[in-house]
N, C-alpha and C positions, 0 to 999 in steps of 0.2 A: 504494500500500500504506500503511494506517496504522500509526499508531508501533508501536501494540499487535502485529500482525501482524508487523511486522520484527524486532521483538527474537524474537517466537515462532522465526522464522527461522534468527534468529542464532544461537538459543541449541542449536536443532538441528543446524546446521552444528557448531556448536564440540563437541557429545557424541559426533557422527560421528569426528570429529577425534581426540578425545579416545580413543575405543572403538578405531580405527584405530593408534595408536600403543600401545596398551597388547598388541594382541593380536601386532603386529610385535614390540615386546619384548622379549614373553614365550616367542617362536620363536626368538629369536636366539641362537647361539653361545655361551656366557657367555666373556668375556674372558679367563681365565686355561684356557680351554680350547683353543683356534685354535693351530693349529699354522704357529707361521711366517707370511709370505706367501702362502703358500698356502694358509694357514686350514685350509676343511673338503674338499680338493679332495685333501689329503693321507691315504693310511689309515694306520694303526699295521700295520709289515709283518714284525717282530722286536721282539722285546725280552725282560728279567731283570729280573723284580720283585722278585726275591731272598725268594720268600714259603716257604722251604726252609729247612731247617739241616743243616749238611753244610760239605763242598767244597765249589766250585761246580759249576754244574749242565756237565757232560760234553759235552752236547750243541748245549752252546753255546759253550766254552768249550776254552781249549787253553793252554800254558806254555812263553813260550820261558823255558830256561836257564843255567845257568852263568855264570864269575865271572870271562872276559878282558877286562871292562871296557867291552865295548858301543860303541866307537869316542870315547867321553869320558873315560876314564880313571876309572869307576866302584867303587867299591868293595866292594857288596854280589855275593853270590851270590845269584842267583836261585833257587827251587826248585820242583819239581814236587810238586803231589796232598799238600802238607803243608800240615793245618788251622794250625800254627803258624802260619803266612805269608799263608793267604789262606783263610775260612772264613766262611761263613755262618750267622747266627743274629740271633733280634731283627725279622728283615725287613732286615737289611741287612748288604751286603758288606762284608769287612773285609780290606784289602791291609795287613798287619803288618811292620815292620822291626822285628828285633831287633838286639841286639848283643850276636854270639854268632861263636866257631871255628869255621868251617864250611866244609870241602873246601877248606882254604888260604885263607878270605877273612873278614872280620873281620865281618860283616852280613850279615843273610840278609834275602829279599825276597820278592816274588813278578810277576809279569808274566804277567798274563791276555790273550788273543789270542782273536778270532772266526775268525781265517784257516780258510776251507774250513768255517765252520760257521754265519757270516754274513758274505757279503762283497756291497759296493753299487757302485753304478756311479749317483751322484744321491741326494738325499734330504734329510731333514731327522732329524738326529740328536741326542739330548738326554739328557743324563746328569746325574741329581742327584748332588751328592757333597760330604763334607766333607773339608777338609784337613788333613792331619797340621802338627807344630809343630816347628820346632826349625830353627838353623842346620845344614847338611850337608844337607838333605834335598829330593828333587828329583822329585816330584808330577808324575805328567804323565794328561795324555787324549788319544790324537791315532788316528793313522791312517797306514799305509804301503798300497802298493799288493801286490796279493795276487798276482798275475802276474810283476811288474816287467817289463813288455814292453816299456820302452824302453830299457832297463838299470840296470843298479845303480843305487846311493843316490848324489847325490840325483836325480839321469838321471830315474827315473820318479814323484819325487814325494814327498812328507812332509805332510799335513795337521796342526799342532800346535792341536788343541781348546782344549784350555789346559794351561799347564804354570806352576809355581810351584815359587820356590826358597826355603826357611826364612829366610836371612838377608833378604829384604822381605817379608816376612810379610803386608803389606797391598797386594800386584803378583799379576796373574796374566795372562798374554802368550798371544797369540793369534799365529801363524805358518804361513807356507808356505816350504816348501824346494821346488826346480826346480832344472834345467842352467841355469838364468842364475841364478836368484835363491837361494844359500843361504850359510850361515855360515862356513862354507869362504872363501869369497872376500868377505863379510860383506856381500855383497847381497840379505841375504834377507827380505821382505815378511814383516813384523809389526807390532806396536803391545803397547801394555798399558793396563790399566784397576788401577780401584783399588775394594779392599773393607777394611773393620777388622775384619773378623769371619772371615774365607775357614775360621779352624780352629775356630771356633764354632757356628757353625750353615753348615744344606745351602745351597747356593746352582745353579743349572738353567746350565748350560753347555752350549751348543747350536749346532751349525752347519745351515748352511741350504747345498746346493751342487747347483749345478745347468749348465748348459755354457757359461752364460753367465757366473759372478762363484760366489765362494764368501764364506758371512757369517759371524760368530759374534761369539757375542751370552753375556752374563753373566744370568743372570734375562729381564729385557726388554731390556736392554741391545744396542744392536749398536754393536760398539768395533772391527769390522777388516772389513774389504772387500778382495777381492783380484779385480781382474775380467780376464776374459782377453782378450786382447791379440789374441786369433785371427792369433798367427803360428806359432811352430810347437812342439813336444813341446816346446821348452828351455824354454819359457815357463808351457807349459799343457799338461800330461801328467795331468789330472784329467779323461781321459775314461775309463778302464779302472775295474776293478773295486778298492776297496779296503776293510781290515777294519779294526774297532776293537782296539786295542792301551792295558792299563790296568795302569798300572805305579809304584811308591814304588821313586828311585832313591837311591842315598845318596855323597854325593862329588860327584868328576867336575869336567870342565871347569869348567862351569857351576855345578853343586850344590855343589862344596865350593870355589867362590874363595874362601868368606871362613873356611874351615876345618869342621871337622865338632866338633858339642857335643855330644861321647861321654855325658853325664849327661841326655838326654834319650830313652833309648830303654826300651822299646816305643813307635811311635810308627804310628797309622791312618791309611791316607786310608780312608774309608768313602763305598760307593754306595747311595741308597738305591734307583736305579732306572737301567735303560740302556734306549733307546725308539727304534724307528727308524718312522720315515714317511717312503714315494715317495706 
């Protein structure tokens, strides 16, 4: 082959090439789409785009209430069906504390439940949200089991998505409670990460769980691995059905060690979206 004829060659090898990668590209998945590990293998099978004003939406949604403190020595009342507390508008959720007298308790809240309206056994789950601000206040996302078929807490399990307390304003903790592993006996499987921003702008909090290991992850981030042990319920009682649980707590064990800063209320956690993919 002469020079003239090889480079012809070359140059058509390299536009094939060229043509080849451009059209792969342009099919692929875009990056801040892929769900998880599991990418595109996972569909969207639940969720609250919060695209209402109102309540929240009924049908997906439920209240636990009342003001004996929740087994942390909490401070707030929870309440039901009161836009005061939890209300939609804007395109996004709003979980409100006040500080206010309210059926004997100094704070009123609210605590949103899927129980019986979505509950999963597996998934990948992803909740956008901003953080409220202030020392006392105790932000959480997580997950209990909707049966409890092993028994009580924490016998059949706690998923903690993420939880954040005011007084580190820049921590938010990823955890699992189990019969061997939880706070009670202070063996309980977490970690935390770090943001400066958590009550500034939305940040995607996301678990990934499936029979084998459960993940959660900050944005992109994956900051906690909990893989199971395949011995027995004490360990890994994350096979049953369990629902989302979204709730501003105020006090408590935890929420108020370092006191509660009465000058800072009303105070939001805000969702702008809740997304479940099997």
């Amino acid at each position: 082959m002469n020079s003239r004829n090889r480079y012809q060659s070359i140059l058509t090898i390299t536009k094939i090439v060229l043509l080849v990668t451009l059209i792969t590209g342009c099919s692929s998945t875009p990056k801040n789409m892929q769900r998880g590990d599991a990418g595109s293998k996972q569909k969207l099978v639940w969720s609250d785009e919060f695209n209402y004003t109102g309540l929240p939406d009924s049908a997906k949604w439920s209240y636990d209430t009342g003001a004996h403190g929740w087994g942390n020595n909490e401070k707030q009342f929870y309440t039901k069906e009161r836009l005061q507390n939890a209300n939609v508008k804007n395109g996004v959720l709003n979980i409100t504390v006040l500080k206010e007298n309210y059926e004997g308790a100094g704070f009123t809240s609210a605590r949103l439940v899927s129980k019986n309206k979505g509950d999963w056994t597996y998934g990948r789950f992803e909740i956008k949200a901003k953080m409220p601000k202030g020392r006392g206040l105790w932000p959480a996302i997580w997950m209990l089991p909707t049966d409890w078929k092993y028994g009580n807490w924490p016998v059949s399990g706690e998923i903690d998505i993420m939880e954040h307390v005011g007084y580190l304003p820049d921590s938010v903790f990823a955890t699992v409670h189990t019969k061997a592993y939880n706070h009670i006996n202070g063996t309980q499987k977490g970690t935390k990460t770090f943001r400066k921003d958590l009550s500034d702008t939305f940040h995607v909090y996301a678990l990934d769980w499936n029979q084998n290991e459960i993940k959660i992850f900050i944005d992109s981030e994956l900051y906690f691995i909990y893989k199971n042990e395949n011995k027995t319920f004490g360990e890994w009682p994350f096979d049953q059905p369990f629902h989302l649980i979204l709730n501003v707590a105020v006090g408590g064990n935890w929420g108020g060690k370092n006191g509660i800063d009465e000058n800072i209320f009303p105070q939001s956690m805000q969702i702008d979206w809740v997304r479940v993919y099997q």
